[in-house]
N, C-alpha and C positions, 0 to 999 in steps of 0.2 A: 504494500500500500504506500505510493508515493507520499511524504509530506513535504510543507512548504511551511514558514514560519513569516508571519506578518507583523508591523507594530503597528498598532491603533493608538489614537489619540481621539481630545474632542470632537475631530471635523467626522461625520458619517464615511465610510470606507467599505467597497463590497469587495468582500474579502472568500466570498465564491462562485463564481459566474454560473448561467444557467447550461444545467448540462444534461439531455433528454438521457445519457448513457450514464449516467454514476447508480449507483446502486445502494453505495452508503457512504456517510458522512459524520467525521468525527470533529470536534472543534474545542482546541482547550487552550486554558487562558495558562497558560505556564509560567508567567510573573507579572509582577506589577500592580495595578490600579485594576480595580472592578469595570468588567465589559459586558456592554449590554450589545445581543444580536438577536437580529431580526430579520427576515424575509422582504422587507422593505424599505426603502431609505429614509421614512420619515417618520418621525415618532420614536425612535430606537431605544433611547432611555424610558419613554415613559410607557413604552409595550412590549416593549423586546425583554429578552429572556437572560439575567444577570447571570456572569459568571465572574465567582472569586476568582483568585489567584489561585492555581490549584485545579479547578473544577474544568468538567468537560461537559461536553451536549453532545450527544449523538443520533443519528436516526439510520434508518436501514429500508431499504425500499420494501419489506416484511413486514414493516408499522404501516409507514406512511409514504405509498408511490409520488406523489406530486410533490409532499413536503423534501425528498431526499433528490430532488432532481432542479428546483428551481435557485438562483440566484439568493444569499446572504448578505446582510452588511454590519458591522460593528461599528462601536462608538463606546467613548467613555465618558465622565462628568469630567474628571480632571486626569491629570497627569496622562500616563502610558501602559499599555497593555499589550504582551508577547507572545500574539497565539502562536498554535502549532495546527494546522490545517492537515485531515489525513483524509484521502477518498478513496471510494474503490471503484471501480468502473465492470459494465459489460464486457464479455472479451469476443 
């Protein structure tokens, strides 16, 4: 499973594009400041899905086909946040 490592900050950032072939997706905040993501680029803090320093969000197209296939973005209140990006794809 390929990973990519991102830094977020305040400004909105999509940090996984839309892809009809992934199958699953892992997303974890590996240091810094608390990140909120979301499926959309507006509102991200006040709906999107907080992750500590630490914490991961995953889905698998076995939950949720549309939700593990569509386009992400992060954002944080302050400072910086160091995800670690993992997908998996169709082959």
């Amino acid at each position: 499973m390929p990973v990519r490592n991102i830094i977020v900050g305040t400004t909105p950032v999509k940090i996984v594009d839309y892809n009809p072939k992934r199958t699953s997706l892992l997303i974890q905040n590996a240091t810094g400041s608390d990140v909120y993501i979301r499926s959309s680029p507006t509102e991200i803090t006040s709906k999107g899905i907080v992750l500590m320093a630490g914490q991961a969000f995953s889905i698998s197209i076995l939950v949720e086909k549309s939700e593990t296939k569509q386009e992400w973005w992060a954002q944080t209140l302050s400072g910086t946040a160091d995800l670690r990006i993992f997908e998996d794809f169709e082959t």
